[in-house]
C-alpha positions as CSV (number, residue, x, y, z in Angstrom):
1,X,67.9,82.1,62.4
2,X,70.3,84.6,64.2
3,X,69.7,87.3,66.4
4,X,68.1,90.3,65.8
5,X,68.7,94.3,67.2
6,X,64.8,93.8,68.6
7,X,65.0,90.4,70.5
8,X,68.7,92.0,72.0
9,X,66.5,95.1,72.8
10,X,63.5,93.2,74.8
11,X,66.1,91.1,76.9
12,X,68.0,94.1,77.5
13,X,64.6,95.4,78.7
14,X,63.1,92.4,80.7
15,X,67.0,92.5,82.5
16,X,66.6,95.6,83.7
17,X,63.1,95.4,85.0
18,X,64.1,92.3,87.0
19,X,67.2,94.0,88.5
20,X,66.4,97.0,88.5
21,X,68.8,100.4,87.9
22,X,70.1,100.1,90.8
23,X,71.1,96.9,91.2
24,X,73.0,96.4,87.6
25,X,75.2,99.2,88.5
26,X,76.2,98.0,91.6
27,X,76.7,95.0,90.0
28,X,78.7,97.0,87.2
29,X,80.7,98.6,89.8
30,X,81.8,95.4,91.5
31,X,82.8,93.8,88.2
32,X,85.1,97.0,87.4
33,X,86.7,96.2,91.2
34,X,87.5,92.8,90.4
35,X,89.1,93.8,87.0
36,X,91.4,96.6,89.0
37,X,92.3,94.3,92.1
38,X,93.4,91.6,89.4
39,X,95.5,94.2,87.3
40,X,96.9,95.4,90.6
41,X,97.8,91.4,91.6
42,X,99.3,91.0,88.2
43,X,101.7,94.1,88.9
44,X,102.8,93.3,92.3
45,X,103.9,89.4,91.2
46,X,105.5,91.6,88.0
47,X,107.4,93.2,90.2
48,X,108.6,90.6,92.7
49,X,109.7,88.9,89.5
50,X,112.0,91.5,88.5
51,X,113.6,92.4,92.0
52,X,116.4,90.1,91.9
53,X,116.7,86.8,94.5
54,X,119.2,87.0,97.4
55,X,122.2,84.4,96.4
56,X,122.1,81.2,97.6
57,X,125.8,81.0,98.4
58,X,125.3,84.3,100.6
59,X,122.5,82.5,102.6
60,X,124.5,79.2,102.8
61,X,127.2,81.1,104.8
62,X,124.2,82.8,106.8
63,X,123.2,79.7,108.2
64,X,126.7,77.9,108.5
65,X,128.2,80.7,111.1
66,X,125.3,81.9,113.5
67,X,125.6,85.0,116.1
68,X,124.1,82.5,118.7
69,X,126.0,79.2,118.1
70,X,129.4,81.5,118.2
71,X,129.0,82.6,121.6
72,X,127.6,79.8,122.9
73,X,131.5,78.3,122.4
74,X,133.2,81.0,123.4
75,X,131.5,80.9,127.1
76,X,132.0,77.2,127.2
77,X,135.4,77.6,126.3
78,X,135.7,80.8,129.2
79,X,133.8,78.2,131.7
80,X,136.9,75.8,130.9
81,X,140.0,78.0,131.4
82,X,138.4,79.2,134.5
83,X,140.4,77.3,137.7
84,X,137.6,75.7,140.1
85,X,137.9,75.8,143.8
């Protein structure tokens, strides 16, 4: 028993009377939204992929010699050679 063109053709029938035009459209619509946004996900992480990382040796020397810790020092060391009265 398989399915024939005029069972296909009564469900497609009953479907549509139950949602209406309208409504299976919309619903069309927001399936063919979903299908873009996902492409459009798929392309952005494509493209973070391909730009290449920052090297970790670069970053390690970053973090070893900050701006801030650098002149911190150099005013504690001014503070020092300073005579007190």
């Amino acid at each position: 028993m398989s399915i024939g063109i005029w069972q296909i053709i009564i469900v497609a029938i009953i479907v549509v009377l139950l949602f209406g035009r309208g409504k299976i459209s919309e619903l069309m619509g927001d399936v063919a939204k979903g299908i873009t946004s996902f492409k459009k996900g798929l392309r952005e992480a494509e493209e973070l992929d391909a730009q290449p990382a920052p090297k970790l040796e670069q970053q390690a020397a970053d973090v070893a010699t900050p701006e801030v810790g650098g002149a911190q020092a150099e005013s504690e060391k001014d503070k020092a050679a300073t005579p007190s009265a």
